[in-house]
Structures are given as structure tokens and as C-alpha cells.
C-alpha positions, -999 to +999 in steps of 0.1 A: -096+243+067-064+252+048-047+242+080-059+210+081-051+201+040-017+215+051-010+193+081-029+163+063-002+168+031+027+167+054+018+139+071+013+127+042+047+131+025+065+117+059+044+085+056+057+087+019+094+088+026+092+065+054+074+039+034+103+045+005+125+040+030+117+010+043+108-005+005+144+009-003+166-006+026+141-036+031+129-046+001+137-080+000+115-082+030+087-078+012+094-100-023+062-119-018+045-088-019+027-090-056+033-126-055+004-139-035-020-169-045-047-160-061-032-131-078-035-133-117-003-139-140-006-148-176+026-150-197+023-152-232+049-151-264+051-112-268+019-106-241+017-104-203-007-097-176-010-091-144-036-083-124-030-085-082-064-099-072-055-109-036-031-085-030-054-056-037-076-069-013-049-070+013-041-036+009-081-026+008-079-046+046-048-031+059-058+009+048-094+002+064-081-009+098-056+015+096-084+041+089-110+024+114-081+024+141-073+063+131-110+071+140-117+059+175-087+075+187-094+109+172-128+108+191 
């Protein structure tokens, strides 16, 4: 068990670094990112909010293929 939390925490960090990476070098890549219709933006004299409707859900779609894919090749 502690082998697994261990191997699942380095994997972890890796993804981490690589994904800071990538934001780091190619950030500019990704400047829609946050910026997609439907996403909430309200601008007020001394107020904002934000609230990333669309991309949330984006993210929520990309983890659960990721996950989905992770499981039927670990079978």
C-alpha cells in the first residue's frame, strides 16, 4: 500500500513539473485558456468576478477521459 501512495506521488510530481513546464515555455499557447465563451466575467468600479463555467467543464472532460483511458489499459 505505501508502495503504491509512493509511486502514485511521484508520478504525480513529474506530471507537475512537466505541466509547469510546458505552461512556462508555452504559455502563450494556451491564452484562451480561462477565456472561453460561456465563462462568467463581471467588471465592476472597485469589484470583479470571475467564475470559469465552460472551462471547468473542459477540464472535468479532459481528467475523465484521461482517467477512463488510464483504466482499460491497466486491466
Amino acid at each position: 500500500m505505501a508502495n503504491e501512495l509512493a509511486r502514485f506521488l511521484i508520478i504525480l510530481g513529474i506530471l507537475l513539473v512537466l505541466i509547469g513546464g510546458v505552461i512556462l515555455y508555452f504559455g502563450n499557447l494556451f491564452s484562451w485558456f480561462g477565456r472561453l465563451p460561456g465563462d462568467i466575467r463581471i467588471k465592476r468600479d472597485g469589484f470583479s468576478f470571475y467564475f470559469p463555467i465552460t472551462t471547468m467543464l473542459l477540464i472535468s472532460l479532459v481528467l475523465n477521459l484521461i482517467f477512463r483511458l488510464i483504466k482499460y489499459f491497466t486491466k
